[in-house]
C-alpha positions as CSV (number, residue, x, y, z in Angstrom):
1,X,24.5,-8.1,-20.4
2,X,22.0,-10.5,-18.5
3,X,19.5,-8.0,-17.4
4,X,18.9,-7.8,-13.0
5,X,15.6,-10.1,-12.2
6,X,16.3,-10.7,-8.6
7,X,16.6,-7.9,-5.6
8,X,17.7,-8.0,-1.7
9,X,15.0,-7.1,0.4
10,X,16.9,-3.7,1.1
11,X,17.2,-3.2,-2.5
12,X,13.5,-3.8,-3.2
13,X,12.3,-1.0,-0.8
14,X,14.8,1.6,-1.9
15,X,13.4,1.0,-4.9
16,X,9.5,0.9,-4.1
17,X,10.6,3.7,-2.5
18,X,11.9,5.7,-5.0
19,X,8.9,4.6,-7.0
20,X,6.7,6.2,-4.7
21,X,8.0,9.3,-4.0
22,X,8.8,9.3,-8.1
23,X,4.5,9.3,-8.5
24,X,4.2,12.0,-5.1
25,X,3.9,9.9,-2.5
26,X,5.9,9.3,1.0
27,X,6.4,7.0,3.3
28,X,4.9,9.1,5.7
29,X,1.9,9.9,4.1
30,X,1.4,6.0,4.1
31,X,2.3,5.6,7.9
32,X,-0.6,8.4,8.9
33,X,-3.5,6.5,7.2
34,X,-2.3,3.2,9.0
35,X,-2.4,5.3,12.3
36,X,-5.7,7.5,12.1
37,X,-7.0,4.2,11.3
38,X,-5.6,1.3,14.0
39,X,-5.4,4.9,16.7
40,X,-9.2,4.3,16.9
41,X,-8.6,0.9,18.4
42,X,-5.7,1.5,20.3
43,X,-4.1,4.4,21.7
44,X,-0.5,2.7,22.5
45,X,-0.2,2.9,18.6
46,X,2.9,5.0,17.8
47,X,3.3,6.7,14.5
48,X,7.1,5.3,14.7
49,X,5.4,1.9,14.7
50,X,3.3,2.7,11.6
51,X,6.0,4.1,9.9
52,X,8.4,0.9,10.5
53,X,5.8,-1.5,9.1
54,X,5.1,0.6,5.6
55,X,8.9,0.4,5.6
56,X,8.7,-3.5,6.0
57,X,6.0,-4.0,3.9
58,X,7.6,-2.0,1.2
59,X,10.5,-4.5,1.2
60,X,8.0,-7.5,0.3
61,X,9.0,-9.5,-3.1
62,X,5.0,-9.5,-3.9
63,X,4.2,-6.1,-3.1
64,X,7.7,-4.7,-4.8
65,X,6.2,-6.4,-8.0
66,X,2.9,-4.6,-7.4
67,X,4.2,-1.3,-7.1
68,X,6.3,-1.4,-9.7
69,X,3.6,-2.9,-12.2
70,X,0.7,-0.6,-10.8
71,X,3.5,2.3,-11.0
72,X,4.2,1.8,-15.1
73,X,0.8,1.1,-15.8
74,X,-0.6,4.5,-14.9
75,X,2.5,5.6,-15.9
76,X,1.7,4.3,-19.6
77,X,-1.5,5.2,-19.2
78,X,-0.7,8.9,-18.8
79,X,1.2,9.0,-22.0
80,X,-1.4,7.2,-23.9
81,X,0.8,4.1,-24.9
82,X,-2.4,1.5,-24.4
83,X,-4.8,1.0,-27.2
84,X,-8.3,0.8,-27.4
85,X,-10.6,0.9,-24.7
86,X,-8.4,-0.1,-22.1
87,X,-6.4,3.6,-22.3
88,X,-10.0,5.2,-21.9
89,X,-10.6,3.2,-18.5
90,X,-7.2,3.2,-17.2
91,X,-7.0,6.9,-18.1
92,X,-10.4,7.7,-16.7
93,X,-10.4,5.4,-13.2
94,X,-13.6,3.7,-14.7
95,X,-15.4,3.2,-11.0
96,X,-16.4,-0.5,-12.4
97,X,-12.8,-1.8,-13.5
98,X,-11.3,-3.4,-10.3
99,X,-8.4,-4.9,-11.5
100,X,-6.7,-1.8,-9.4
101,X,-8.5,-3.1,-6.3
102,X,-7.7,-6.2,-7.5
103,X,-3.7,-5.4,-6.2
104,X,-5.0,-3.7,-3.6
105,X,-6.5,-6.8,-1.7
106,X,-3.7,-8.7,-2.7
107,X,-1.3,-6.5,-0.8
108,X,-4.3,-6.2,2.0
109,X,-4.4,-10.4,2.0
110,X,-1.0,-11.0,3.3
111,X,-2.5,-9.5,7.0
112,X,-5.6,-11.9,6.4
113,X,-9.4,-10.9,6.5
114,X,-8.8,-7.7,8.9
115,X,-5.8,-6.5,6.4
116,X,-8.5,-6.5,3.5
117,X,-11.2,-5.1,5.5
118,X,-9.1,-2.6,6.7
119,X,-8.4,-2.2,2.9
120,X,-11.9,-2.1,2.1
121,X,-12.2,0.9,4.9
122,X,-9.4,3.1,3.3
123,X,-10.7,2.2,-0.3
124,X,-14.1,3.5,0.3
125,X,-13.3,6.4,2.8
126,X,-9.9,7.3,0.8
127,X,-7.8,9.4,3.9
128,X,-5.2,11.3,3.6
129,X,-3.1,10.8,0.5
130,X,-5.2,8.5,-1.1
131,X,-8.0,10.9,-1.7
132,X,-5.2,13.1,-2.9
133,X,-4.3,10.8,-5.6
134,X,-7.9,9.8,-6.0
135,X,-8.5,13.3,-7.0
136,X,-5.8,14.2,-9.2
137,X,-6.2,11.1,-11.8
138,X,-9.9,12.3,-11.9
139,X,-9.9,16.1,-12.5
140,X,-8.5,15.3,-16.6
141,X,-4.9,16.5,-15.6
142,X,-3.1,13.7,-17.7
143,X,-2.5,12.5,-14.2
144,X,-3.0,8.9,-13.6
145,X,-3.1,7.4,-10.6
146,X,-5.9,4.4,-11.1
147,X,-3.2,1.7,-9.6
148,X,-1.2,4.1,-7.5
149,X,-4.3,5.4,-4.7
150,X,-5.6,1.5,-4.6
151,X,-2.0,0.2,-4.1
152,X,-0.9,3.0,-1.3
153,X,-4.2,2.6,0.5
154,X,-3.4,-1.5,0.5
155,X,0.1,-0.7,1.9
156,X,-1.4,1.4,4.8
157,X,-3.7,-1.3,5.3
158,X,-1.3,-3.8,5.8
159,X,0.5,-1.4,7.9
160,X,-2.1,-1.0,10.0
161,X,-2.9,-4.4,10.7
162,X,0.7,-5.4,11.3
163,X,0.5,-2.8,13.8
164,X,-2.3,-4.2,15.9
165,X,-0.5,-7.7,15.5
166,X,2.3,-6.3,17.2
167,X,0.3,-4.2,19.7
168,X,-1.5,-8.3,20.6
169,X,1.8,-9.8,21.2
170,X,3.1,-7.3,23.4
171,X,-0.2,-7.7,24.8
172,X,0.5,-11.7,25.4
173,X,3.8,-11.0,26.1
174,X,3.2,-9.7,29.5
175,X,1.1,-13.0,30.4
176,X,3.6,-15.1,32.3
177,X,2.6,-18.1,30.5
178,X,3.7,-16.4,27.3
179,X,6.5,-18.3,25.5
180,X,8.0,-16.1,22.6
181,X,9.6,-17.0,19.5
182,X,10.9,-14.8,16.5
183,X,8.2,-13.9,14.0
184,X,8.8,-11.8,11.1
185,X,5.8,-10.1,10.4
């Protein structure tokens, strides 16, 4: 049987998803960093909004492959299935690695510089869930979440900043110059 390579967009975030809440994580927990962190700019931010653009972002071909990959990886990690150094690293959240905050900005980059400094703002304040699963890959639990906190904190990044791009064209909407097209962002 040819094995399944290629997914709808629907089928992509069911299954990021699934993934998420698989490792502990919902999409709600996601929307509330993306709006403690934009509802200090703006206070027209809605948490429905938030919570439609983790949804969107979730259904992205490049971030479905992130999640998945980052997902597995700890997942492998906390059974021990890597050899040599690399389990002790993976295992342990080594603070120097990066190659986790490497996927992070990657996510982060598809909403430009403000996406990954709003990244870098959840990465080194770690709200919410993030600091959650921060925690529990640190505290020698066989937990590991070295992919997983750096992955979700990108993700509410993105959301966030997808947010406030939406909160700036209904702004420019209401100029009656304004000309709209359709934008999938």
């Amino acid at each position: 049987m040819k094995p399944k390579l290629f997914y709808s967009r629907q089928e992509m975030y069911e299954l990021n998803r699934d993934k998420l809440l698989e490792r502990g994580v919902t999409i709600l927990e996601i929307a509330e960093i993306a709006f403690r962190q934009q509802s200090r700019y703006n206070k027209n931010i809605t948490m429905r909004a938030c919570i439609e653009s983790v949804e969107k972002i979730l259904s992205f071909r490049d971030v479905f492959h992130i999640v998945q990959l980052g997902a597995e990886i700890d997942r492998l990690a906390e059974e021990g299935m890597f050899q040599g150094p690399i389990q002790d690293i993976i295992g342990y959240d080594l603070g120097v690695f990066g190659i986790d905050e490497i996927l992070g900005l990657d996510i982060a980059r598809l909403y430009g510089a403000i996406g990954q400094t709003n990244f870098g703002d959840i990465d080194v304040n770690k709200p919410g869930i993030v600091n959650r699963l921060n925690q529990l890959g640190k505290e020698g639990s066989g937990v590991c979440h070295t992919f997983l906190d750096d992955i979700v904190g990108a993700i509410a990044a993105a959301a966030s900043t997808r947010v406030a791009q939406i909160v700036s064209e209904d702004e420019a909407s209401k100029d009656p110059r304004y000309e709209a097209i359709q934008l999938d962002i």
